[in-house]
Structure formats: C-alpha cells, structure tokens
C-alpha positions as CSV (number, residue, x, y, z in Angstrom):
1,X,-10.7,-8.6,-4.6
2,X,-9.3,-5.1,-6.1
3,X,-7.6,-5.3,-9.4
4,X,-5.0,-2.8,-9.8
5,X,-2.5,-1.9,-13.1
6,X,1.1,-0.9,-12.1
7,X,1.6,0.4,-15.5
8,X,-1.8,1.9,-16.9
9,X,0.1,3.2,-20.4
10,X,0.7,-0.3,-21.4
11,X,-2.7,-0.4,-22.6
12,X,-1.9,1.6,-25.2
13,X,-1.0,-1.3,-27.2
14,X,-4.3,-2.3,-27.5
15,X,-4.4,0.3,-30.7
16,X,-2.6,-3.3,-32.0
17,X,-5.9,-5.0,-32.2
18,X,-6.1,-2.9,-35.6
19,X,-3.6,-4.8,-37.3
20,X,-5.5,-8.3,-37.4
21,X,-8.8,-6.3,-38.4
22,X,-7.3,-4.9,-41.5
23,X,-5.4,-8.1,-42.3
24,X,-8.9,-10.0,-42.8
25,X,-10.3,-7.1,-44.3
26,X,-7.7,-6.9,-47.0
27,X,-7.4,-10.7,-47.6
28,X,-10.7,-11.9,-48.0
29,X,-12.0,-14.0,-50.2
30,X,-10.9,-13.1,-53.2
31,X,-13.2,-12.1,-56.7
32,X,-11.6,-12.9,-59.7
33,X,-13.8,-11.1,-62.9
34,X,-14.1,-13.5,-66.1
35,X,-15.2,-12.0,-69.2
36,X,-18.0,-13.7,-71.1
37,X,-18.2,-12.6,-74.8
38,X,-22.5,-12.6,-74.7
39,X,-22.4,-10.4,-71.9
40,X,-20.1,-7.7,-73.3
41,X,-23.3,-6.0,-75.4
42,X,-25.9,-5.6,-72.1
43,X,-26.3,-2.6,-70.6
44,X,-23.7,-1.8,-67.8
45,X,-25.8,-1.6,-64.7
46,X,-24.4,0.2,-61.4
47,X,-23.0,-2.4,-59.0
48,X,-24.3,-3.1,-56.3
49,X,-23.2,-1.5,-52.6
50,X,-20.6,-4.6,-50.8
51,X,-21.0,-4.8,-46.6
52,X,-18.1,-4.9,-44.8
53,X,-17.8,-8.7,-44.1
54,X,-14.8,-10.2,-41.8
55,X,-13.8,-14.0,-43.0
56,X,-13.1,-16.6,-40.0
57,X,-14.7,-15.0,-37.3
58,X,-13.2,-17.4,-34.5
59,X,-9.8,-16.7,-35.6
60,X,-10.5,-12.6,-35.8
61,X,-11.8,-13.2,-32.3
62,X,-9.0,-15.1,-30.8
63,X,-6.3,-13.0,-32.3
64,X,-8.1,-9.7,-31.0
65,X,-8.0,-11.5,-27.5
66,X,-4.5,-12.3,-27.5
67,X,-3.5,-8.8,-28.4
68,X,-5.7,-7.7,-25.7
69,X,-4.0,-9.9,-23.2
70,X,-0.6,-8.7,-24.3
71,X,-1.9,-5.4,-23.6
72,X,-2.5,-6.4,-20.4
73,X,0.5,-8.1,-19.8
74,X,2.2,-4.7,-20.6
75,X,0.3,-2.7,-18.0
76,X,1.7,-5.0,-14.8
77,X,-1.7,-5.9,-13.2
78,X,-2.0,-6.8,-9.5
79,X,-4.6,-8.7,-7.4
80,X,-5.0,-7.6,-4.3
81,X,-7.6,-9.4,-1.0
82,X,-7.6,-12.6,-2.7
83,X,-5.2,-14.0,0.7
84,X,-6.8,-16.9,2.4
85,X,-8.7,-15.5,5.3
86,X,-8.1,-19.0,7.3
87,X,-6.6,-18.3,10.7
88,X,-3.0,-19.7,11.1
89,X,-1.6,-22.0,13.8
90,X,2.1,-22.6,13.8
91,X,4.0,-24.4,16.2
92,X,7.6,-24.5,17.7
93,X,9.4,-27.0,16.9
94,X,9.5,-29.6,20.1
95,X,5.5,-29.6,20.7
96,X,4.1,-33.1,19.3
97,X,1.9,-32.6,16.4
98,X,-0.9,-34.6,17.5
99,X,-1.3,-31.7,20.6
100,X,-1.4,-29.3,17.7
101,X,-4.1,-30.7,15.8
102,X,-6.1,-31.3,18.9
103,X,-5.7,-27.3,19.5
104,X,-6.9,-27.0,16.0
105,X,-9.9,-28.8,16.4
106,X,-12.4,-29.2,13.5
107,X,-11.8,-25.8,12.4
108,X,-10.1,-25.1,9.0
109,X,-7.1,-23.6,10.2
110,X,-3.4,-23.7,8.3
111,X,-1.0,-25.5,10.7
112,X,2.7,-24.8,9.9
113,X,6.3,-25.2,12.0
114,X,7.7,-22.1,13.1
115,X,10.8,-22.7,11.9
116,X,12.5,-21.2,8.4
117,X,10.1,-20.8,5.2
118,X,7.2,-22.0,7.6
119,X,6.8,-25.5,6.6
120,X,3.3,-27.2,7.1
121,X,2.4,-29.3,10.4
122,X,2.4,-32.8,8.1
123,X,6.2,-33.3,7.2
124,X,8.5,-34.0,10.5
125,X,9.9,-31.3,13.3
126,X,12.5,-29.1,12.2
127,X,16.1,-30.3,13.9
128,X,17.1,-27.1,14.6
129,X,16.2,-24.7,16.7
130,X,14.5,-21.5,15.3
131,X,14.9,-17.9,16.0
132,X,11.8,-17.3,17.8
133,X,11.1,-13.6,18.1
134,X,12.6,-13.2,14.3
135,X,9.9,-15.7,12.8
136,X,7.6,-14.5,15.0
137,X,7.9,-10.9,13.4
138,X,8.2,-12.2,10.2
139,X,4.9,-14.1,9.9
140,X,2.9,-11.1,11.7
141,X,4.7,-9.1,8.7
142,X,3.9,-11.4,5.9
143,X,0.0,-12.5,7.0
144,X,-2.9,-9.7,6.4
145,X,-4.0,-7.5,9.6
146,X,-7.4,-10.0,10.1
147,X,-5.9,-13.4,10.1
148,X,-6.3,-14.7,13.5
149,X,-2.9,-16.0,14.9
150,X,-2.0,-18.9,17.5
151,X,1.5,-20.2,18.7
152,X,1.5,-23.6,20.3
153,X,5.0,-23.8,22.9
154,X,6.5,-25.5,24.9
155,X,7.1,-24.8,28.7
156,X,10.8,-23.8,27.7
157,X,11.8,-21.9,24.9
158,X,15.3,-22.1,23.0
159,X,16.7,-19.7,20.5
160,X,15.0,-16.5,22.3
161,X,16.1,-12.9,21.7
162,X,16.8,-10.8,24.4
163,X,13.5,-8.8,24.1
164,X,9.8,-10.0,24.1
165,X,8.1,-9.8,20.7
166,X,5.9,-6.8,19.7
167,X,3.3,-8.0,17.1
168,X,0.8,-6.1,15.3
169,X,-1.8,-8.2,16.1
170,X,-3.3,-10.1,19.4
171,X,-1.8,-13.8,19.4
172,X,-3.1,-16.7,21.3
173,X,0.2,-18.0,23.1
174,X,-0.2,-21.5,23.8
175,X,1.9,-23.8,26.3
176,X,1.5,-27.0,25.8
177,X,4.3,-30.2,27.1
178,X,7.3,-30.6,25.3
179,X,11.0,-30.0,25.0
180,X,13.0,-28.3,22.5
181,X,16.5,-29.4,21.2
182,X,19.2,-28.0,23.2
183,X,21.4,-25.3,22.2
184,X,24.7,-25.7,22.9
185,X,27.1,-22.6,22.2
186,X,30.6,-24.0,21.3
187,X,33.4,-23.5,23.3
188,X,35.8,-21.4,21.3
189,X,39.6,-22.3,21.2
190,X,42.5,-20.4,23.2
191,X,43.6,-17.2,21.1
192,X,46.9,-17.1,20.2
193,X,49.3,-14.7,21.8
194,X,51.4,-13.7,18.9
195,X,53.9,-11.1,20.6
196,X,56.4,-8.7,18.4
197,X,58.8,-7.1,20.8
198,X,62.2,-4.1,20.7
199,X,65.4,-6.9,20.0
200,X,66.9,-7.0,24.1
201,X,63.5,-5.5,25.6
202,X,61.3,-8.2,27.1
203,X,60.0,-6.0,29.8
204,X,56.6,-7.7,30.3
205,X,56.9,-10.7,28.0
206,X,56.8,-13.2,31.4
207,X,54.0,-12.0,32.2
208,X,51.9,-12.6,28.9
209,X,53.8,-15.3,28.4
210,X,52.1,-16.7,31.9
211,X,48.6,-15.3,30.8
212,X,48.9,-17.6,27.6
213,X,49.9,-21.1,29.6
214,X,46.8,-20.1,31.7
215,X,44.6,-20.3,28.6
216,X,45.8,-23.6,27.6
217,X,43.4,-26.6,27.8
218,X,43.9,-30.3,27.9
219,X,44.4,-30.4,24.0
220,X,46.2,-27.1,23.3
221,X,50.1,-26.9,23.7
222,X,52.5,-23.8,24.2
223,X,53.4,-23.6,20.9
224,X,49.7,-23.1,19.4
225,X,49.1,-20.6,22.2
226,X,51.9,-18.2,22.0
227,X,54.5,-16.9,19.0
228,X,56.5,-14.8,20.3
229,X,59.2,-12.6,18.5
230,X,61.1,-9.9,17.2
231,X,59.7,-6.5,15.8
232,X,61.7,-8.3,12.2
233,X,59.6,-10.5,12.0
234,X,56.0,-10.7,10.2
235,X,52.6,-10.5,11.6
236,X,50.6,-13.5,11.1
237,X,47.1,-12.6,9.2
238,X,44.4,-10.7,10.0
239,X,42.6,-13.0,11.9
240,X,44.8,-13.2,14.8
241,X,45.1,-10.7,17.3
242,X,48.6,-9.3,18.0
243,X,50.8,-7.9,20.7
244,X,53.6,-4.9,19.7
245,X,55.6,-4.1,22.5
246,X,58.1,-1.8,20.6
247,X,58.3,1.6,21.6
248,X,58.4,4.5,19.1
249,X,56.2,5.2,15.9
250,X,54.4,1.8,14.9
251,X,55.9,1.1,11.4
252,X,53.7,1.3,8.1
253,X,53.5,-1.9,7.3
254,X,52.2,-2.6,10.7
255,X,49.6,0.3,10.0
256,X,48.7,-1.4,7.0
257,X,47.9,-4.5,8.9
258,X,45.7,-2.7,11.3
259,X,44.0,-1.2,8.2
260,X,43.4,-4.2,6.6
261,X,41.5,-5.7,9.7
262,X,43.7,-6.4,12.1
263,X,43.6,-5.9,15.7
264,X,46.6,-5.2,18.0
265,X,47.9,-4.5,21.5
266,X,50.2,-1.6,21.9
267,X,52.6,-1.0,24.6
268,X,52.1,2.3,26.3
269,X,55.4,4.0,24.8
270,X,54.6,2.3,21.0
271,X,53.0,5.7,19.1
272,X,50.1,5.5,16.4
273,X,49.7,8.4,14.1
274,X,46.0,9.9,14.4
275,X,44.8,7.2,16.9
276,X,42.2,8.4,19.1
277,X,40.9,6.4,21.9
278,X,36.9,5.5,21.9
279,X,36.6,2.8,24.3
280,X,37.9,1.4,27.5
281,X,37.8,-1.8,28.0
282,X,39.7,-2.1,30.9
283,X,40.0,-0.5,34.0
284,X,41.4,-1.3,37.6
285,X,39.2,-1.4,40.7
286,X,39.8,1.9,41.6
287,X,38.6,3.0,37.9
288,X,41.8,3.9,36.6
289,X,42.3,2.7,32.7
290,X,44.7,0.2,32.1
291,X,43.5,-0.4,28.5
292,X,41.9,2.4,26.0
293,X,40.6,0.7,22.5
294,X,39.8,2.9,18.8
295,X,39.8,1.6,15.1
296,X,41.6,2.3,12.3
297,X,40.5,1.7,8.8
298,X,39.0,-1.7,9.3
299,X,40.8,-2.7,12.0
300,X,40.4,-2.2,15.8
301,X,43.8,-0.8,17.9
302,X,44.0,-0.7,21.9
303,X,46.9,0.4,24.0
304,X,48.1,-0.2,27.2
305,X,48.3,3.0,29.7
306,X,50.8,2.2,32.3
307,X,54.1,-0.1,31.4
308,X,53.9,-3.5,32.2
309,X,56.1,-3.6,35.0
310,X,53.7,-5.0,38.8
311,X,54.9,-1.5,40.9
312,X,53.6,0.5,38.1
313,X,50.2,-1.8,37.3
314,X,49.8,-4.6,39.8
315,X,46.9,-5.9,37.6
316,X,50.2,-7.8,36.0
317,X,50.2,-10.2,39.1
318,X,46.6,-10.5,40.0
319,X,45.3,-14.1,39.6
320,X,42.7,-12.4,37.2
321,X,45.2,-11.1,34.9
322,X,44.6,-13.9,32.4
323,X,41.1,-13.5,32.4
324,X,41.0,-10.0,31.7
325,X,44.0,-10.0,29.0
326,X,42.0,-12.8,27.1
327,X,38.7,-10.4,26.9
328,X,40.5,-7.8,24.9
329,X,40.9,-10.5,22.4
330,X,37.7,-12.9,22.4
331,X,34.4,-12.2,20.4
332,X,31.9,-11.2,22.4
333,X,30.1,-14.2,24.0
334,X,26.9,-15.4,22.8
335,X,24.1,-14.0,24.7
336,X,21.7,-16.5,26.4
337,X,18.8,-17.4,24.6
338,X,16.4,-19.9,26.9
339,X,13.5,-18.6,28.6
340,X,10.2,-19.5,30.3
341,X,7.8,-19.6,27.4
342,X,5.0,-18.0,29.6
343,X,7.7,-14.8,30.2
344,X,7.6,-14.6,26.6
345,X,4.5,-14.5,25.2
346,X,4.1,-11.5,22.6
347,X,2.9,-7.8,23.2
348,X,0.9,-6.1,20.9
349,X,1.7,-2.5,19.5
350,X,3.8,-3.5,17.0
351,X,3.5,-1.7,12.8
352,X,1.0,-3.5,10.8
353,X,2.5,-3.8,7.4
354,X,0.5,-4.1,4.0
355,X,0.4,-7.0,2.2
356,X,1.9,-7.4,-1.1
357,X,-0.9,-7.9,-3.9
358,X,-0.3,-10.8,-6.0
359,X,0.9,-10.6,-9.4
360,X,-1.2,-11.5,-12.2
361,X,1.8,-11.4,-14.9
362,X,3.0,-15.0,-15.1
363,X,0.1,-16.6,-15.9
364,X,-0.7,-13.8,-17.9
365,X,2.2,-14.9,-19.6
366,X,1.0,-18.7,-19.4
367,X,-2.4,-17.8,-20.6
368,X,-0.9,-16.2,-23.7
369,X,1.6,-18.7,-24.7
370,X,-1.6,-21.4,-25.0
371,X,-3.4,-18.9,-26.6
372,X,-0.5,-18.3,-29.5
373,X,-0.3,-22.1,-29.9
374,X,-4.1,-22.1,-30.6
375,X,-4.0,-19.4,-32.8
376,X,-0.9,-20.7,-34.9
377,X,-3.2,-23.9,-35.1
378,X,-5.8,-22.7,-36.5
379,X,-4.5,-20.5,-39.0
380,X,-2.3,-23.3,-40.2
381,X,-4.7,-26.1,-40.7
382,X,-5.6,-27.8,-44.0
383,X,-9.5,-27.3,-43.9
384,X,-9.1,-23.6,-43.8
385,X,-10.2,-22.2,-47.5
386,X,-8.6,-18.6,-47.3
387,X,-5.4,-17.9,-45.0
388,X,-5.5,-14.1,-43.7
C-alpha cells in the first residue's frame, strides 16, 4: 500500500498547531501575589528561574492531533494497492447459480452477475439482458491488472456486439447449460407519408400513395398512414418524415424545418439553396441513382433524380417500390445480437488501465468530526480546574 498526497502544500497548515501551544502557554494557571505586611522588611531575594510547563496535557495532545489531521485533510491524500487481490467470477445472467458456485469451488473468489453495477451472485438473476462485450470491458477496466478473471455462459449468448471483446487480461470463458431471456426487437409502426405537393400537380402522388397502403398492417388505417396535401399547408413536426413535390426554390419556412431536424423528400425539379449531396441511398439495378441524401443544419434532406413518372424511372412500378421508399424513412434496424457463446469468448491485447487509488478524505473528514466532539468535551467539562 503506497500513500500518496494530491495536494502536498496543504500541509502547510500544520504551522496551526502553534496556536493551541501558545493558548496553554498563556493561560495557565494563574499566580495571583498577596502582600503580607511581616514580609515587606526581608531581604528581596532573586526569584527563582520558572520551566516551561504546559497545563492538560491530553487536551494539548488531542488538539495538536486534530490540527494535524486537518492538515491532512487539506493535502488530498490517496491510498493506492489496498484493492482485494481475490480473483473474480461473474456470471451471465441465465446460468443457475448453484453451477457458479460449484465453478467456484472452495476458493475465496467474489462471485457477481454480469449485469449493470455488477451485483453479487446471492440476490436473484438480473431480468434483463446485459450488454455483454460493454460489461465485459468495463470490469477488465475497473479491476487491477493481476486479478484473475472467469465468465461462466451459457451455450447462447443474447445482447452481443458485433465484435469479439479485446480484454487486457487472459479470461477463463466458461460454458456451462442454460438459457438467457429472449430479446425481442419491436416491430416499429408504418411511417407516415405526409405529402405537400404544386396546387393541380399530382404527378406521382398515385404512386406514393400505393407505396403507403402497402405499409399498412392489420391495425393501421389510410388515414394514419398518409396526409397528403397542398404546398399551403403546414408540415407536421419534426419527427415525421416529409414528401415536397413542389418544384422551384423550397420556401424558408420549409428550410427552417429541415434546420430544425426535419427530414424531407424533394422532387427532382424542387431547388435547395447550398445542398450538396453526401450519400446515395438509392440506386437502380443498373447503378444509376434514383435517390441522393445531405443534411442541413440538424436535419437530413434527400432528393429524387429522375421525375416520378414509370418511362422515366420504372422503379415507380416495381413490386419493390414500397420497400425501398419506406428505407429512406425508417431508422436503421437493430443489428442482431445472439451468438454462440464459444464464438465469443474474449481475445487478449486489449489497454490495461490503472486503477484509481482510493481516497482517504472522507473518513478523514469522519475521523475529525469525532475528534472535534471529544475535544469540545473535554474542554467543557466541570472537573476541569483551568479552561485554556
């Protein structure tokens, strides 16, 4: 164990422990002279030489200490290789605790869940399912570079990231029976096709509008899957993806609603100050663009490169139209996250990362608070004869 001091000039308030020195130097007890008359007429002798005497020693003592601890309070200390050295056996959650402990054996190991804030092995499995590679990483952060590590798993793993763990140290990877709670990824709703389009111009409006009744599930109607109008009339909020199929420069309070978050669908002919294509997200099977996609401000603008009319883009009557048309607009899918637990075991390689050293201030801070109650006890009490 290697004591450390953040702050090595908060020691200098140790030149305190003068004050309580000089206080029971200058209040001892007191000499009060009283003249006797017979004693007037002897000779005056020289007086004798006085040592320097302290009153209350225990009290001295005790408030030199807490000054002292003060002082050290001040400088910040740190502890540092006082971690337990016992090795650590966590398990995910889905492997039957009994297993665990018979892994464990009679050693004194510390058996935890991998799951969130690591709780131990003795209260019940975690519901959820845990990020596996992220708690993985984060315990091989948080445990000192010579604490042996084992994972106990099952044969199949939920909640995997799409990339083996690399760990600073060797682990012992552990399959053992079991099952882990399913992860089912929710099936998000229809988007809705919210369409602004030139008053007398609906040149391609059937053919969204058929791309939205396609979406449409057994609980979904037409009406909460398309809203379709005129360039007069607002966008809904930011949330929900829009179609402009006006030609000419996109108005400014439809640029402000891109800025603001917004993303939209431009015809071909509809113009965009200073928009400059990133992406394509989109193309044909020949290769040919059909959709190019940029942002602006904080929101994300893509633009159709052909009219939607079937001679000039046959993608219009392809049965996969919908498909693709509903892509521009989803969130990107959840990637899958079950794998073999023997395909996943961790490689080592990974940054070892010091440990933080512990600090000493709070029960510093605890120590001196008793030591202030003591201190204002004794100096208070009724058996004391002098009070310095």
């Amino acid at each position: 164990m290697n004591l450390a001091l953040l702050l090595p000039a908060g020691l200098a308030a140790l030149a305190a422990a003068l004050l309580p020195l000089l206080l029971h130097l200058a209040r001892r007890h007191e000499q009060t002279p009283t003249d006797f008359a017979a004693l007037r007429w002897l000779r005056q002798k020289p007086k004798p030489r006085h040592r320097i005497r302290f009153d209350e020693w225990p009290l001295l003592l005790l408030r030199l200490l807490l000054l002292a601890l003060i002082a050290l309070w001040l400088a910040k200390p740190v502890l540092s290789g006082a971690d337990d050295a016992r090795p650590w056996i966590v398990a995910v959650p889905g492997v039957d605790a009994a297993t665990v402990r018979e892994q464990a054996g009679d050693t004194h190991a510390r058996l935890h869940w991998l799951a969130t804030d690591f709780p131990s092995l003795d209260v019940p499995s975690p519901a959820d399912a845990p990020a596996i590679g992220s708690l993985l990483r984060q315990l091989d952060a948080e445990l000192p570079s010579g604490i042996p590590l084992t994972v106990v798993v099952p044969a199949t793993l939920q909640g995997a990231d799409a990339e083996r763990p690399v760990l600073s140290r060797a682990v012992s990877w552990t399959v053992v029976d079991g099952a882990m709670a399913s992860v089912s990824s929710p099936v998000p709703p229809p988007p809705a096709l919210v369409v602004r389009h030139a008053a007398g111009n609906d040149m391609g409006l059937r053919y969204l509008r058929a791309a939205a009744l396609a979406w449409q599930t057994a609980s979904s109607s037409s009406s909460s899957t398309q809203q379709v109008g005129t360039q007069d009339q607002p966008l809904p909020a930011t949330t929900t993806a829009s179609v402009w199929l006006v030609p000419g420069p996109v108005p400014a309070q439809v640029m402000q609603w891109i800025e603001s978050g917004g993303t939209i669908l431009l015809a071909n002919d509809s113009t965009l100050d200073g928009f400059a294509p990133t992406s394509t997200p989109w193309r044909d099977d020949d290769g040919t663009t059909l959709v190019e996609a940029g942002t602006r401000g904080e929101g994300r603008v893509l633009r159709f490169t052909r009219p939607l009319r079937p001679d000039v883009m046959p993608a219009l009557v392809e049965a996969d139209f919908p498909q693709h048309l509903r892509a521009l607009f989803d969130t990107p899918a959840v990637l899958p996250a079950r794998v073999l637990a023997k395909d996943y075991a961790p490689m080592t390689g990974g940054a070892t990362y010091p440990v933080a050293p512990r600090d000493l201030q709070p029960w510093l801070a605890l120590l001196i608070a008793l030591l202030v109650l003591v201190e204002r006890w004794m100096a208070t009490r009724r058996t004391r004869n002098v009070a310095p």
